[in-house]
C-alpha positions as CSV (number, residue, x, y, z in Angstrom):
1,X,18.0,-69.0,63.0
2,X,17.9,-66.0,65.6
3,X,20.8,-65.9,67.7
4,X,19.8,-64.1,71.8
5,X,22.9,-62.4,72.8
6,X,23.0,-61.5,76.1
7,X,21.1,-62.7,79.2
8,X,17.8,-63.5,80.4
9,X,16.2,-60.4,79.5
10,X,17.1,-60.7,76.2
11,X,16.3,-64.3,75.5
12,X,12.5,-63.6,76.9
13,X,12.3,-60.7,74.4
14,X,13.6,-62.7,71.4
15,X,11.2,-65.7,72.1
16,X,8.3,-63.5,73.0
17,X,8.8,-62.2,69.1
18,X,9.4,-66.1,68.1
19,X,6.4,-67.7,70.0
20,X,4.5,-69.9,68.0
21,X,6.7,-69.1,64.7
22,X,9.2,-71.5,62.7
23,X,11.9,-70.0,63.2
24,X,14.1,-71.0,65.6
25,X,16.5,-69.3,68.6
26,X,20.0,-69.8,69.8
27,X,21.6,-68.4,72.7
28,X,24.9,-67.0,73.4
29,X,25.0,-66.3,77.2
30,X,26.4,-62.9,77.2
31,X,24.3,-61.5,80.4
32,X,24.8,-61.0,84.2
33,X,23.0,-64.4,85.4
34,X,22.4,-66.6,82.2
35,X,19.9,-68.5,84.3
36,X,17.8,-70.2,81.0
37,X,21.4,-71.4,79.7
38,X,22.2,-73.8,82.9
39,X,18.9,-75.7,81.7
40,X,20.1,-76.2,78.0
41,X,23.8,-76.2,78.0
42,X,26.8,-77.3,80.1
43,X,29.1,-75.0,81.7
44,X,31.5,-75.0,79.0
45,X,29.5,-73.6,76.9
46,X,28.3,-71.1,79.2
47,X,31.2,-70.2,80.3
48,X,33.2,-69.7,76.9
49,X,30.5,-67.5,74.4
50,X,33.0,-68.1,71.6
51,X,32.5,-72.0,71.8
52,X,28.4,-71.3,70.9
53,X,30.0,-69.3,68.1
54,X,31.9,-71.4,66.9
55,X,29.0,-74.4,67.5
56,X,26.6,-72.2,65.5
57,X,29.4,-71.4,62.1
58,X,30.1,-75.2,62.4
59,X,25.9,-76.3,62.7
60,X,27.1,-78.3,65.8
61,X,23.4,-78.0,67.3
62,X,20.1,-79.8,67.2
63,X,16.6,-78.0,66.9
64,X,14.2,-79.2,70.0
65,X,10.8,-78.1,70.2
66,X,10.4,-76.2,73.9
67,X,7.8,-75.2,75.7
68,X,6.4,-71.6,76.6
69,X,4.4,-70.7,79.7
70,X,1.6,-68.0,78.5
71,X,1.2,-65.2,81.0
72,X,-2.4,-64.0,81.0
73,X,-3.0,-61.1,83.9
74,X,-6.3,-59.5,84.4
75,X,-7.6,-56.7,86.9
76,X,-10.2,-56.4,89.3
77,X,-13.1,-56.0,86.8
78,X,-11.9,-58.8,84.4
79,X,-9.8,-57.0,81.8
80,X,-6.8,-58.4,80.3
81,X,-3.7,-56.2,81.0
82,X,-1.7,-56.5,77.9
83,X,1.3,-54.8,79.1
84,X,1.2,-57.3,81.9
85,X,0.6,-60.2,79.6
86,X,3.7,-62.1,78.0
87,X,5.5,-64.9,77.1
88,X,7.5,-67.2,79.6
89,X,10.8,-69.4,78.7
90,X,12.3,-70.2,82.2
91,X,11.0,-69.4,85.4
92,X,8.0,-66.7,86.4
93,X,6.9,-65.6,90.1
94,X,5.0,-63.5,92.4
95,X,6.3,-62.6,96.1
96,X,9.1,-62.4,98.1
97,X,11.0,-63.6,95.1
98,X,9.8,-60.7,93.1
99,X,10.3,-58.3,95.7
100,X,14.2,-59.5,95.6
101,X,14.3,-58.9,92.4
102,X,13.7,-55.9,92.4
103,X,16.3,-54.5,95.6
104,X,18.5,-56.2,93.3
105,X,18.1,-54.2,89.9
106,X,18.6,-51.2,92.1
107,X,21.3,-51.9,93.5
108,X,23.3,-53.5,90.1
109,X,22.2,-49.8,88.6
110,X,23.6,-48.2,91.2
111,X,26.7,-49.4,91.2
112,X,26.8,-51.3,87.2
113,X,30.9,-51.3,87.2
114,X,31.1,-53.5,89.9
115,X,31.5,-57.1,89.4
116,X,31.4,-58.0,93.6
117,X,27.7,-56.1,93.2
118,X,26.4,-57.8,90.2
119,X,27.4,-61.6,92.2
120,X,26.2,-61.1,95.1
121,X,23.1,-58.0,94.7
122,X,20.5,-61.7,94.8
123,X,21.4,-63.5,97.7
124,X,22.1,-59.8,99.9
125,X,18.8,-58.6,98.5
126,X,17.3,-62.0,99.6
127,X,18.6,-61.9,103.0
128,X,17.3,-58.0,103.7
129,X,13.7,-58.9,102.5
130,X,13.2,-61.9,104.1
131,X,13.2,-59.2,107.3
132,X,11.0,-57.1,105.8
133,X,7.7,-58.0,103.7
134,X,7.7,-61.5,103.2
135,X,4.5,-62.8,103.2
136,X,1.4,-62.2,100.4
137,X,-2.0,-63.0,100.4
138,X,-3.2,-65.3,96.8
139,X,-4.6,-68.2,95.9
140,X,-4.3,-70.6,93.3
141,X,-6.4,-73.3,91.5
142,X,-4.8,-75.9,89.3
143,X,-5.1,-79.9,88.1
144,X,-2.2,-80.8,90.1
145,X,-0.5,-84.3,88.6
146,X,-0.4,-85.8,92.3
147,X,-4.5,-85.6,93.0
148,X,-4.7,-83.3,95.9
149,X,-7.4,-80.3,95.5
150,X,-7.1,-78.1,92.9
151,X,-7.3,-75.1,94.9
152,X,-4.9,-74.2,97.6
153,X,-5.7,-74.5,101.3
154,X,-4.0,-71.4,102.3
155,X,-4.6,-68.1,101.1
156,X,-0.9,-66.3,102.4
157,X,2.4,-67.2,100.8
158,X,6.1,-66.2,100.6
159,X,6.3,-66.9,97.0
160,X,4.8,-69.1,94.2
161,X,7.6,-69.7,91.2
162,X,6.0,-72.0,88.0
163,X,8.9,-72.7,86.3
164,X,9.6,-74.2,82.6
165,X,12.9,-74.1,83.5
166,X,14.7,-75.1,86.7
167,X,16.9,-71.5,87.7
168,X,16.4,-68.0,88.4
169,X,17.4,-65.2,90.3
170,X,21.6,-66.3,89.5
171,X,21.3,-69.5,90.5
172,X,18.7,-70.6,92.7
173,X,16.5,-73.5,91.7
174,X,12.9,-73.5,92.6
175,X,12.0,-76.2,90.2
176,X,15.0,-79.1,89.9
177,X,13.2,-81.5,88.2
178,X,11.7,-79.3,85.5
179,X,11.8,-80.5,82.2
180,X,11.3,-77.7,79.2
181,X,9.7,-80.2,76.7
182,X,7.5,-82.1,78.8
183,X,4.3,-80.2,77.8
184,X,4.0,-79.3,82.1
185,X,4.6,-76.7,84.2
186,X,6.7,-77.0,87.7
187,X,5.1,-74.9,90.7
188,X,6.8,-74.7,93.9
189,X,4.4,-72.6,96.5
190,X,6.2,-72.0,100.2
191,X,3.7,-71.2,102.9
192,X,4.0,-68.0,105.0
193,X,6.9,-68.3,107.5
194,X,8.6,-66.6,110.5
195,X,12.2,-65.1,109.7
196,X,14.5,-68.3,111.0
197,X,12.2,-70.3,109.0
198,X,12.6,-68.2,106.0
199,X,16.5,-68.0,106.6
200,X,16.7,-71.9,106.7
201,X,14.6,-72.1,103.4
202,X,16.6,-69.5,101.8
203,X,19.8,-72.0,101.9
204,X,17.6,-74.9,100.4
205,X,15.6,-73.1,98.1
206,X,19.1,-72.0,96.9
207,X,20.5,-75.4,96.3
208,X,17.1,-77.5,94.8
209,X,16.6,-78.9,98.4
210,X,13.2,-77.7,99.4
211,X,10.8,-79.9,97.6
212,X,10.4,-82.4,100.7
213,X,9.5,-79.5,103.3
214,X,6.4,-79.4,104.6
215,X,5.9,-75.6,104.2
216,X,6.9,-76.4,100.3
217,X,4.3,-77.3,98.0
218,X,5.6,-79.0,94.7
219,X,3.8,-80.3,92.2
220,X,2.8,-80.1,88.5
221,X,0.3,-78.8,86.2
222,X,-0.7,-77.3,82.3
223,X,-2.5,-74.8,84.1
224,X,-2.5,-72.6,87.0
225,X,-4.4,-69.4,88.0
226,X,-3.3,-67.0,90.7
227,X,-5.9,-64.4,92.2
228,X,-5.1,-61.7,95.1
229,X,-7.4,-62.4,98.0
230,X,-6.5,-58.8,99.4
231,X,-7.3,-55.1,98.0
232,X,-3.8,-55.0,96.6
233,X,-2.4,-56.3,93.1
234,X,-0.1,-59.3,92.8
235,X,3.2,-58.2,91.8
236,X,5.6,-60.8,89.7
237,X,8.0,-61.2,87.3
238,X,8.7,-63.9,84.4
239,X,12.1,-64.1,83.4
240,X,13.2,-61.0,85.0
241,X,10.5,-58.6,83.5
242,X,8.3,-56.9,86.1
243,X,4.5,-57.5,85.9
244,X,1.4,-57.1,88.3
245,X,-2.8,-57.9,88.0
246,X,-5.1,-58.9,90.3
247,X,-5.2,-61.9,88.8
248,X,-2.7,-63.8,86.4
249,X,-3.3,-67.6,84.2
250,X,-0.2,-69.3,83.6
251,X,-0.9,-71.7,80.6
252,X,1.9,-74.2,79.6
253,X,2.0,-74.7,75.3
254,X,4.3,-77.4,74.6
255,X,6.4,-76.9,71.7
256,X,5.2,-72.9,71.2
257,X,9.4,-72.2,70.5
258,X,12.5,-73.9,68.6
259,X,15.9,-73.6,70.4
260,X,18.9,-74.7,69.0
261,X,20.8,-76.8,71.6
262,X,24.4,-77.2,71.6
263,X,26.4,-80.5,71.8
């Protein structure tokens, strides 16, 4: 058993180095956000660390096989970018989301002793770049489970999350339904919007109410690939770590990790 302790970032490096192995991973949420831990464990145990502790000495856990996401991006000519190329446990994303993220990093580093900063840098970040950049151009082709095209009708977006997992980001939940053994992935794809629009969606988006919208498209799939219909890159993230490629396959592989799950 390999025990993750610390936060998201950590637990997608340990089960990138356990993908596909025997060997399974617990988690002890020791990091800013925990966002993978509110899909496997209550909040006791994320709240009290020691209590996993303890669970582990004590073998008070069960071994579940878990799905991964495979992150596949590619550049203009075709090539794999392996440095852009991963691993996904809980949620990955390209657009505004992304761009969040990363107003969000900067501002934790630049000020990492204070707690009011690391709650809130998210949902402040959130709000400042829904008035800036907030709209990408992409597509997306996938078998959808509800029998609409494959490939999307519109070619500009806000974001696209495909989640394993149902939180990111500190809390918000693109994906509420999301189930990490069901052998599927969970897309949620908002349409290009004007700034009240984006505002109202922000709160929703926040809470798991946005799957009924009509500029929210939910569905699932195994697979899904993303391509830039503009001369710039897609930038993304999945589970925290940046990545960019023109185009990027997201590949669900049920069962590619063991997690040991507490209660």
């Amino acid at each position: 058993l390999v025990v993750a302790c610390g936060g998201d970032g950590t637990v997608h490096e340990v089960s990138n180095a356990l993908a596909e192995s025997n060997t399974p991973m617990a988690v002890i949420p020791l990091g800013t956000g925990n966002d993978f831990t509110r899909s496997i464990m209550d909040e006791n145990h994320r709240s009290h660390p020691d209590l996993c502790v303890r669970e582990l000495f004590n073998e008070h856990y069960k071994i579940k096989g878990t799905d991964l996401i495979r992150v596949d991006s590619y550049d203009k000519s075709g090539a794999r970018i392996d440095e852009s190329s991963a691993w996904c446990l809980n949620v990955a994303s390209i657009g505004l989301d992304t761009e969040v993220q990363l107003r969000a990093k900067q501002k934790v580093l630049a000020r990492p002793d204070s707690k009011f900063v690391r709650d809130t840098a998210y949902i402040t970040s959130a709000v400042s770049c829904i008035f800036g950049n907030r709209n990408f151009d992409f597509k997306f082709k996938a078998k959808r489970n509800d029998g609409k095209p494959e490939e999307s009708v519109n070619s500009r977006f806000t974001l696209l999350a495909v989640c394993n997992a149902s939180y990111y980001g500190d809390g918000f939940c693109p994906a509420p339904d999301a189930k990490i053994d069901d052998g599927l992935i969970n897309c949620c794809a908002i349409d290009a919007v004007s700034v009240p629009k984006a505002l109202m969606l922000l709160a929703k988006y926040k809470d798991g109410k946005h799957v009924s919208l009509k500029e929210v498209d939910s569905f699932k799939t195994n697979k899904i690939v993303v391509e830039a219909t503009g001369s710039k890159d897609l930038n993304g993230n999945y589970d925290g770590e940046d990545f960019s490629g023109h185009k990027v396959v997201f590949e669900c592989h049920p069962s590619a990790i063991r997690l040991a799950i507490f209660g």
